[in-house]
C-alpha positions as CSV (number, residue, x, y, z in Angstrom):
1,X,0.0,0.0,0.0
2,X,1.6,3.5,-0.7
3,X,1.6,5.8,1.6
4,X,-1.3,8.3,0.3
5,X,-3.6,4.8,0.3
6,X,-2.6,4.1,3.8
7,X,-3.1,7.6,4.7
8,X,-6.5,7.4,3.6
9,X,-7.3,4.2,5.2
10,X,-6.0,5.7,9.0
11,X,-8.3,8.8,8.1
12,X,-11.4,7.1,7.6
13,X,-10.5,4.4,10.7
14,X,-10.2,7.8,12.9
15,X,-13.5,9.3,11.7
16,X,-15.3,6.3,13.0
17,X,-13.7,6.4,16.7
18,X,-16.3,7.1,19.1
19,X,-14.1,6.5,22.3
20,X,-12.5,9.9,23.4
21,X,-9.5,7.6,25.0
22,X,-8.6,6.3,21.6
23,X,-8.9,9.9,20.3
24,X,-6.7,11.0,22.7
25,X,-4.2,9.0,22.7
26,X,-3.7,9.2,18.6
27,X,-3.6,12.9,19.8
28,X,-0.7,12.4,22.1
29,X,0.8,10.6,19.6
30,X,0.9,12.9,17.0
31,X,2.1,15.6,19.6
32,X,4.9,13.7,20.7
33,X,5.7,13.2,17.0
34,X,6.3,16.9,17.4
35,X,4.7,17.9,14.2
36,X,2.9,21.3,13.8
37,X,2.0,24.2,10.7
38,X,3.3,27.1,10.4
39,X,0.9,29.7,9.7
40,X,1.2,28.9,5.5
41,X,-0.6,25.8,6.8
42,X,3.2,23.5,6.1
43,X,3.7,20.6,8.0
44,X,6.8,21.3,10.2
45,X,8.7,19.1,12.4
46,X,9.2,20.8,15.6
47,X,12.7,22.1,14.5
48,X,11.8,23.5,11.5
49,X,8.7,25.7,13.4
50,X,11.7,26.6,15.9
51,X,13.6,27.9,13.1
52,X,10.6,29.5,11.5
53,X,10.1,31.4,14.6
54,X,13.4,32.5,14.5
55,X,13.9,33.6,11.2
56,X,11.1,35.6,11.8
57,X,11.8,36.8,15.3
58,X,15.5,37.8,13.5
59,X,14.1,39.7,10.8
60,X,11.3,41.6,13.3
61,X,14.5,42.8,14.8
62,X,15.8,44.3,11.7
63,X,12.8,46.3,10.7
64,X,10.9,48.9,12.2
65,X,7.7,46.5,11.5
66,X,4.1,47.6,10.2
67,X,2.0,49.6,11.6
68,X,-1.9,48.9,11.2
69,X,-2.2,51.3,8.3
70,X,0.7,49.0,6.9
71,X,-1.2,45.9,7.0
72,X,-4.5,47.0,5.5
73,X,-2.9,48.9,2.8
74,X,-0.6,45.3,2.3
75,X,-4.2,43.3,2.6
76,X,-6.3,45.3,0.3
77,X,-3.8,46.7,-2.1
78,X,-5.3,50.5,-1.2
């Protein structure tokens, strides 16, 4: 089975759990997996988000950043 088919088939298996316990422990599992998105909605491994957040941390530091005039002018091309 490739891994998109076997995807699939744990998908479907979850959406037909009805015990919380089971649902909480695939939940713990995929936190321990240390797995999250960054804000682009990409899978990250907890290192990458780390780095993410410093690259972006590192380069707030080097600007003056936006002010909310910025932002909506940025957001609605004004």
């Amino acid at each position: 089975m490739n891994i998109e088919a076997h995807r699939k088939s744990i998908i479907h298996r979850i959406l037909d759990i009805q015990n919380e316990n089971i649902l909480n422990k695939i939940d713990s599992l995929l936190n321990e997996e240390g797995y999250l998105y960054s804000i682009s909605g990409d899978l990250l491994s907890e290192e990458g988000y780390k780095n993410e957040i410093a690259t972006i941390l590192l380069a707030s530091e080097d600007s003056e950043g936006y002010t909310s005039e910025d932002i909506k002018k940025k957001l609605f091309k004004k």
